[in-house]
C-alpha positions as CSV (number, residue, x, y, z in Angstrom):
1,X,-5.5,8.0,-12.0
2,X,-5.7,9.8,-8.8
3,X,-5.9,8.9,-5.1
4,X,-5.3,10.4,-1.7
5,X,-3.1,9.2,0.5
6,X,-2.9,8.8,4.2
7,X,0.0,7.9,6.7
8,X,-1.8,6.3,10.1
9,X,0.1,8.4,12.7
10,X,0.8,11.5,10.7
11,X,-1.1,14.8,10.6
12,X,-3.0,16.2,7.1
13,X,-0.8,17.8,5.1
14,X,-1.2,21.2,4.1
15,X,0.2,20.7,0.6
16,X,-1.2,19.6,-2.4
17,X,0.8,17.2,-5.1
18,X,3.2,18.5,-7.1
19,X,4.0,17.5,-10.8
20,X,6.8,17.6,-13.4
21,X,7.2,21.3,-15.0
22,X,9.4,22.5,-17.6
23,X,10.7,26.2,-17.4
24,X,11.1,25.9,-21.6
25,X,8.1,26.0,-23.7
26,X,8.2,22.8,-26.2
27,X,6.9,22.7,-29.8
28,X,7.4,20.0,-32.4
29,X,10.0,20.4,-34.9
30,X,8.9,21.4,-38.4
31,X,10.4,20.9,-41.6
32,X,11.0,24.7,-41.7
33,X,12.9,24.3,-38.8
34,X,15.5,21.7,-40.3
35,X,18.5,22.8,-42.9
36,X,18.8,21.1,-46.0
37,X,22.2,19.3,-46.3
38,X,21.1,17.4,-49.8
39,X,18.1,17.9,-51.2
40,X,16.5,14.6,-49.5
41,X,18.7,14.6,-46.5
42,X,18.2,17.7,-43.3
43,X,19.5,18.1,-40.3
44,X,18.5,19.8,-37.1
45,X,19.7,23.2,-36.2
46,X,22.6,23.4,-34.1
47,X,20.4,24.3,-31.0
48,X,18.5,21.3,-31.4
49,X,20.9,19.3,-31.5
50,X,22.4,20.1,-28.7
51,X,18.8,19.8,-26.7
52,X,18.6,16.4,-28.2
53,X,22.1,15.2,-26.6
54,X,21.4,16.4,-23.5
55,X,17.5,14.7,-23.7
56,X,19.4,11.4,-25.0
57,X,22.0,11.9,-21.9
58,X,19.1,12.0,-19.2
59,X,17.3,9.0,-20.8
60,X,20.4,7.2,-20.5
61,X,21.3,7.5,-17.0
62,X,17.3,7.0,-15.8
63,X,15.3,10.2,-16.5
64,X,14.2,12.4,-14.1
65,X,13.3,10.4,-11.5
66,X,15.2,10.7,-8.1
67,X,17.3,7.8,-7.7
68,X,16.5,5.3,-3.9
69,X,19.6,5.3,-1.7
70,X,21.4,2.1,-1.7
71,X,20.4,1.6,1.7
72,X,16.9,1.8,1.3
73,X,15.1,-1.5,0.1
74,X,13.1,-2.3,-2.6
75,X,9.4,-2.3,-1.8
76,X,8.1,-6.0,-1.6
77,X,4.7,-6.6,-3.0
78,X,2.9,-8.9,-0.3
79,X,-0.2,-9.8,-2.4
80,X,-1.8,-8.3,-5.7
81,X,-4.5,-10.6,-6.1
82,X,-3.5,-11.2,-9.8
83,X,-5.1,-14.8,-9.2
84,X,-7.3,-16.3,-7.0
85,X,-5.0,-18.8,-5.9
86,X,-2.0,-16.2,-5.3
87,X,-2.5,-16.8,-1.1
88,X,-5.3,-18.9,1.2
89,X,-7.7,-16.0,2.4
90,X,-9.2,-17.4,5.5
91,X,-11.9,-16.2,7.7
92,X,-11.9,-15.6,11.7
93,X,-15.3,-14.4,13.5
94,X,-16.2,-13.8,16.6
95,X,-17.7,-17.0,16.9
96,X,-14.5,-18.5,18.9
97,X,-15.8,-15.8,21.8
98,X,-20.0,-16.2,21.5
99,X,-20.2,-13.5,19.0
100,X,-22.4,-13.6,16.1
101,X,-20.5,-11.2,13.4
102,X,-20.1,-12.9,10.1
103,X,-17.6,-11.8,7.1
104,X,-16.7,-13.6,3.8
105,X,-13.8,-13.0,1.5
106,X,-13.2,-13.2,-2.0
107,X,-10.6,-12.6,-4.5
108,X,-11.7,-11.9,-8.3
109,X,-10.5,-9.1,-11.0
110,X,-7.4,-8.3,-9.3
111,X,-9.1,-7.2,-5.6
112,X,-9.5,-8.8,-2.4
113,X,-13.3,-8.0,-1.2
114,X,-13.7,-8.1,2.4
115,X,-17.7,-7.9,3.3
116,X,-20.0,-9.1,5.8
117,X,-22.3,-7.6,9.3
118,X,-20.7,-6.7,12.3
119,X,-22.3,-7.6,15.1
120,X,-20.8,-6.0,18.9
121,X,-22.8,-8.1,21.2
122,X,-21.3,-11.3,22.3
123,X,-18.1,-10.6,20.6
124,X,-17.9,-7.7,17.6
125,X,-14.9,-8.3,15.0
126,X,-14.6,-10.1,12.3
127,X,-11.0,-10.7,10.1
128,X,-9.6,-12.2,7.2
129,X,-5.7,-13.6,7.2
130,X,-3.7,-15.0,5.0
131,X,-0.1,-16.4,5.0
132,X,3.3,-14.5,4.2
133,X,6.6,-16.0,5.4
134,X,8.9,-13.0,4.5
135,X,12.0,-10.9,5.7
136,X,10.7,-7.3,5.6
137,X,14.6,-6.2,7.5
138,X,15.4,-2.3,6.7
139,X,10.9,-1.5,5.7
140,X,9.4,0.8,7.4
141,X,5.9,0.0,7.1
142,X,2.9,-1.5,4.7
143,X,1.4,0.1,1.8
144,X,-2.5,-0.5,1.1
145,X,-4.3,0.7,-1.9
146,X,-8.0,0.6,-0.1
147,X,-11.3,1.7,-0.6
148,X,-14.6,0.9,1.7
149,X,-17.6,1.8,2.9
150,X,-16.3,4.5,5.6
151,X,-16.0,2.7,8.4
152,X,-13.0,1.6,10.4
153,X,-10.6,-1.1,9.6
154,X,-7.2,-2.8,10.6
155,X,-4.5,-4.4,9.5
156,X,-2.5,-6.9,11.8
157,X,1.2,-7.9,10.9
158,X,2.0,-11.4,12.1
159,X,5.4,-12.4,13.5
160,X,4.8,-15.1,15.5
161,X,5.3,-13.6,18.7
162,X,3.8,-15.4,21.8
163,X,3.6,-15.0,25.7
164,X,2.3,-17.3,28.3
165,X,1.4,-19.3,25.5
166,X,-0.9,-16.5,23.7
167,X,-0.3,-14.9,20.2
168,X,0.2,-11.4,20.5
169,X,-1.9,-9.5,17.6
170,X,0.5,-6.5,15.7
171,X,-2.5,-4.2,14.5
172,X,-3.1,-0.6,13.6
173,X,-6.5,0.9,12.7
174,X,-7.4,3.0,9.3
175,X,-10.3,4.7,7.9
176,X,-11.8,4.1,5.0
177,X,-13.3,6.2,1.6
178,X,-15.6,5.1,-0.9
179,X,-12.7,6.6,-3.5
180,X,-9.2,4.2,-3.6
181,X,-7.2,5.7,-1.1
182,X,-3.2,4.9,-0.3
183,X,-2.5,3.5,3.2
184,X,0.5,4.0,4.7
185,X,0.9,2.2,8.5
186,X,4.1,3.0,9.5
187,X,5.4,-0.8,11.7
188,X,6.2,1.3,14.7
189,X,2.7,2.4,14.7
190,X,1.2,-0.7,15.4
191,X,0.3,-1.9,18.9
192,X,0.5,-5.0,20.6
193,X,-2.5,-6.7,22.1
194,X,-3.9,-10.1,23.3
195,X,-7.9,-10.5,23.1
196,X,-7.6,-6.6,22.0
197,X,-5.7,-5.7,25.1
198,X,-2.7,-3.7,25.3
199,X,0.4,-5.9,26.3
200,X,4.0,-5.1,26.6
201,X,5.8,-6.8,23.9
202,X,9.5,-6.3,22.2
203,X,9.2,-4.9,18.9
204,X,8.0,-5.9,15.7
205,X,10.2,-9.0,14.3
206,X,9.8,-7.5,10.8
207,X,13.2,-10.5,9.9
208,X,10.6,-13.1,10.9
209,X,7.0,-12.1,9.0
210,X,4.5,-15.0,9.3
211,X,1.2,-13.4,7.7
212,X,-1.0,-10.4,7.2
213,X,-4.7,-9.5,8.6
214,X,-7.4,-7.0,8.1
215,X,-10.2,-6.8,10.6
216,X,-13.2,-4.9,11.6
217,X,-13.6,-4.3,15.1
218,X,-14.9,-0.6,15.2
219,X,-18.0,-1.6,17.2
220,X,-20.7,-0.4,14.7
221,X,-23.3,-3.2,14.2
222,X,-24.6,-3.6,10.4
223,X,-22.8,-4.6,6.8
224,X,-19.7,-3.6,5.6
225,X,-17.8,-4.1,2.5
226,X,-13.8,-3.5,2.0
227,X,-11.6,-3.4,-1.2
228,X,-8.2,-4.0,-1.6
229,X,-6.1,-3.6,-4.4
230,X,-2.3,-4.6,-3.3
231,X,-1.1,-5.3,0.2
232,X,3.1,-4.3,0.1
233,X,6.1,-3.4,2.2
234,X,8.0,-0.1,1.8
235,X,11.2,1.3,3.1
236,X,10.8,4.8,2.7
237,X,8.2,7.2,1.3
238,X,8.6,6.9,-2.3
């Protein structure tokens, strides 16, 4: 399965993915290749046996994959929408301003499906949030596997913050594809704002993680639809 990826902050790369080589040709090993020891029982040549300790040597310490610092933490899946019951999706419209946008969520087959119609006048954003009480200490940002229907979106990271007696809204915007596509928002990438305003606020309490959101606010009226696949928490580019 391929995707592209796309880090919110960074700029296109200019290289193309790599993949796993081997500078020795490999063949299967035929009875020709074997010596007879009895006249049921071979053996492999010298050479291969030697290949095979080493092979059985790399399997045993973790193959070829490079190893995570001990400093670095585990990702943390936030939500995989394995079941419908897995977190309380919960809608948030415009409607508490005057606006008239509308947006439904569902969860089925493993995806969270975000659609609805944006509508800018009177208001112009529509959101979905759920709840996730968790200690994200040493991550470096989220991890979305996303597709759309190429238009804007966000994702907000609650951590309870408030001032003057307001919630202050972590969020960082994204495109979208109509192909799955990796999302990577880095947390120092996300800005604070109440009623979409920019504020100055400390920042991100990532110890103290009370939820996730993903909104549309990119002031195009008309439907949208938006497809996620896992929602998780990183601590270094894997």
């Amino acid at each position: 399965m391929q995707h592209s990826v796309l880090v919110v902050g960074s700029k296109p790369s200019q290289h193309g993915h790599g993949a796993l080589c081997s500078s020795h040709a490999s063949r299967l090993v035929t009875k020709s290749d074997m010596m007879p020891l009895r006249p049921t029982t071979w053996r492999l040549p010298r050479t291969a046996r030697r290949d095979v300790r080493v092979l059985l040597l790399v399997l045993a310490v973790g193959g070829w994959s490079t190893p995570i610092p001990p400093n670095v933490p585990m990702p943390i899946t936030l939500f995989d929408f394995a079941s419908a019951d897995e977190a309380s999706w919960n809608i948030v419209n415009d409607g508490v301003m005057g606006g008239r946008s509308a947006g439904y969520v569902t969860v089925a087959d493993g995806t969270l499906r975000f659609t609805g119609t944006l509508v800018t006048q009177g208001g112009g954003f529509t959101s979905v949030r759920a709840r996730r009480v968790v200690d994200l200490t040493g991550h470096v940002g989220l991890e979305l596997r996303v597709r759309g229907s190429g238009r804007r979106f966000e994702v907000e990271v609650d951590d309870g913050l408030r001032t003057s007696g307001r919630s202050v809204s972590r969020r960082a915007p994204f495109p979208s594809s109509t192909e799955w596509t990796l999302i990577r928002i880095p947390f120092n990438t996300l800005r604070s704002t109440i009623f979409g305003q920019a504020v100055k606020a400390p920042p991100i309490d990532l110890a103290g993680i009370r939820g996730v959101g993903l909104y549309n606010a990119d002031g195009k009226d008309g439907p949208f639809r938006f497809e996620v696949d896992y929602i998780r928490a990183h601590g270094a580019v894997e």
